[in-house]
Every structure is written in structure tokens, then in C-alpha cells.
MARBAVO-234498 format. One line per field, with one value per residue (C-alpha): y, z, x negated; residue in three letters; residue number from 1. Coordinates in nm, 4 decimals, decimal comma. Layout:
py = c(Y/...) .
pz = c(Z/...) .
px = c(X/...) .
aa = c(ala/...) .
i = c(NUM/...) .
***
This chain:
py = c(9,0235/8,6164/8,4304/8,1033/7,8997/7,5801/7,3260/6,9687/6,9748/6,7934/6,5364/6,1827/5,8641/5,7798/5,5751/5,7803/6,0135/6,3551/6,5214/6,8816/7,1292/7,5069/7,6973/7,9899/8,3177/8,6629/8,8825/8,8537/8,4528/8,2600/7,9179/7,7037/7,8830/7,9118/7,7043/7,5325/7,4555/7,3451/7,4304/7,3037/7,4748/7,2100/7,3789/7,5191/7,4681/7,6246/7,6077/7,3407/7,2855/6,9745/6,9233/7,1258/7,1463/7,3025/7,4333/7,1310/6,9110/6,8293/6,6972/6,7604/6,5876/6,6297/6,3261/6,2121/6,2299/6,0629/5,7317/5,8613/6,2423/6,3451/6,6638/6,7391/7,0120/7,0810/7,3884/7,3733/7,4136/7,6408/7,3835/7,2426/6,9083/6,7461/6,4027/6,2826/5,8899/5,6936/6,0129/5,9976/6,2088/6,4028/6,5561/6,7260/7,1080/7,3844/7,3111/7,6191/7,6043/7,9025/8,0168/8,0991/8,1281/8,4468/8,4188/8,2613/8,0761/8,1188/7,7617/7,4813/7,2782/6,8781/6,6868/6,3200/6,1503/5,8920) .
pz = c(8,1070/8,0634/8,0743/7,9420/8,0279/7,8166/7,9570/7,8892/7,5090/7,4282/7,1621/7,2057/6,9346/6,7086/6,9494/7,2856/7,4714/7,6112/7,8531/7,7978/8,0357/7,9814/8,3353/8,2984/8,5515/8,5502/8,5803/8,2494/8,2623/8,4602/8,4111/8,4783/8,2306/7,9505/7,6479/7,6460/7,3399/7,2163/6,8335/6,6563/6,3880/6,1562/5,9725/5,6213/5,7537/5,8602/6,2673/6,3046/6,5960/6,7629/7,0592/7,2994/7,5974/7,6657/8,0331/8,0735/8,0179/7,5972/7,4361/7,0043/6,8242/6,5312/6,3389/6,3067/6,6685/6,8030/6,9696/7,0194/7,1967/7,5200/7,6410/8,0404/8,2523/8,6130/8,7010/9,1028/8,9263/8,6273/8,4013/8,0973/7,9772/7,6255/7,6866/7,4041/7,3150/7,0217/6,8809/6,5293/6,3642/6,1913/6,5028/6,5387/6,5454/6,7983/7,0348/7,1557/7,4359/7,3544/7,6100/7,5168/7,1698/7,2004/7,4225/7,3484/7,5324/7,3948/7,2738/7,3525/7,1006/7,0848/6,8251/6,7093/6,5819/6,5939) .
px = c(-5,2901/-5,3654/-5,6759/-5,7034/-6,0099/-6,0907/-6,3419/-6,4003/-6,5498/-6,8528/-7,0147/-6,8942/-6,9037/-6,6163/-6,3629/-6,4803/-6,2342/-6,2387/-6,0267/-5,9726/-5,8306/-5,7246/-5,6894/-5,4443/-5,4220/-5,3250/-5,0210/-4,8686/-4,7965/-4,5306/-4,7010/-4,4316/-4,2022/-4,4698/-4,4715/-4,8293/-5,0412/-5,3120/-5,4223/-5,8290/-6,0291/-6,2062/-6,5091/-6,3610/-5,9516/-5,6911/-5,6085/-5,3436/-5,1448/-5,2007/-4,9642/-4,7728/-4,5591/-4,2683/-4,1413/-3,8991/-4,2140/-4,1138/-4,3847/-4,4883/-4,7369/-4,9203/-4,9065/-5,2648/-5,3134/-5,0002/-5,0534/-5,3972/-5,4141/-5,1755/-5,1030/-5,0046/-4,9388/-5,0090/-4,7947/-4,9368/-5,3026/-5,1791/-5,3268/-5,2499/-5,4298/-5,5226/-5,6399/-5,8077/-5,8820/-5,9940/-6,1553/-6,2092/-6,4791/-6,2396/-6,1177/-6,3920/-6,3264/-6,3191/-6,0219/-5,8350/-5,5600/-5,2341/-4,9752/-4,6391/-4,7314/-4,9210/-5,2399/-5,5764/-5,7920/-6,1896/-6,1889/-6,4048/-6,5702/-6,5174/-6,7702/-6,7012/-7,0108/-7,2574) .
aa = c(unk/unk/unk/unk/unk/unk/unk/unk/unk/unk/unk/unk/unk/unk/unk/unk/unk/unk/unk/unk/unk/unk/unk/unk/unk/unk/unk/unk/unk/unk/unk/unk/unk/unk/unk/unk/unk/unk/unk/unk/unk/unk/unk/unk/unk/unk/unk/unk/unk/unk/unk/unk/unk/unk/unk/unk/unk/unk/unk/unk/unk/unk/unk/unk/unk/unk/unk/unk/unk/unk/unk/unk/unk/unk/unk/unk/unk/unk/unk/unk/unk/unk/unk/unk/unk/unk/unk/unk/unk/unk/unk/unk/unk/unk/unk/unk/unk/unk/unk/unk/unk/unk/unk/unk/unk/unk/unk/unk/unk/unk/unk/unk/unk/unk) .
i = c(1/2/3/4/5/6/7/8/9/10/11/12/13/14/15/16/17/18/19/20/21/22/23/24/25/26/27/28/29/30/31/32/33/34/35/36/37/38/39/40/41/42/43/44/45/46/47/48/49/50/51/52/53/54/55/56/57/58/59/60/61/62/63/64/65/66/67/68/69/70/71/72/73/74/75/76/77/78/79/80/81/82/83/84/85/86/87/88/89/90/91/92/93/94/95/96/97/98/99/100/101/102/103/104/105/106/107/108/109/110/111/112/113/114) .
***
């Protein structure tokens, strides 16, 4: 069993940042071995991964967001980070962290407007 637990979402204006953090526990995760994600659900799309981690600390991108999101781990804290900054409002969407490309977190959702 895994439980993921997103925090940090929130409404913020076009060129603000938010920090978002996904706490993992239970008995069927090895944090420091996992694979970390995170994936976002825009209104009407498709969920599209945006970055991820791997074990070894190998970092992926989605192309809109490079230069502009990072994603970090804390394996002492079982916690995987998505700092976001010069939010756009088009990354707005419901922000969901994934472990080892199988377990969900509830999502949090993130808001970019004025």
C-alpha cells in the first residue's frame, strides 16, 4: 500500500511561483528506489506528464515547462518536489504527484490568473 500526499497548490498571477510537494509512506514503496513523477489535468485535456525523477536523481521535462518548472527529491523526508516559477496561465490544471509509475497521489490543484 502507498500514499501520496500533494500540498502546495493554490491561485497565484501569471509570472508567480508555487512550490509543490507530494509526501509518500507506506509499505509498498522504497522511496529512494522509486521513479518520481509528477503529471497535470488541464480542463477538457488529456493528463500530460510534466517532469520526473528517477532513483539516480535524472531529471525529464516537458517542453513547455523547461527553463521554467523543477522537480527534487528528498529521500530522508520521502518527498518529492515540483517547484514551479514564471507560471503561465496555461499551467493551470490539477497537479498530481505518481510513484513508480503506478500510484496516485489525490492531486492538488494550481490556478494561474489575474
Amino acid at each position: 500500500q502507498v500514499q501520496l500526499v500533494e500540498s502546495g497548490g493554490g491561485l497565484v498571477q501569471p509570472g508567480g511561483s508555487l512550490r509543490l510537494s507530494c509526501a509518500a509512506s507506506g509499505s509498498g514503496i522504497i522511496f529512494s528506489s522509486s521513479v518520481m513523477g509528477w503529471y497535470r489535468q488541464a480542463p477538457g485535456k488529456e493528463r500530460e506528464l510534466v517532469a520526473s525523477i528517477t532513483a539516480g536523481g535524472r531529471m525529464w521535462y516537458l517542453d513547455s515547462v523547461k527553463g521554467r518548472f523543477t522537480i527534487s527529491r528528498d529521500n530522508a523526508r520521502n518527498t518529492v518536489y515540483l517547484q514551479m516559477n514564471s507560471l503561465k496561465p496555461e499551467d493551470t490544471a490539477v497537479y498530481s504527484c505518481n510513484a513508480q509509475y503506478r500510484d496516485w497521489g489525490q492531486g492538488t490543484q494550481g490556478t494561474v490568473s489575474s
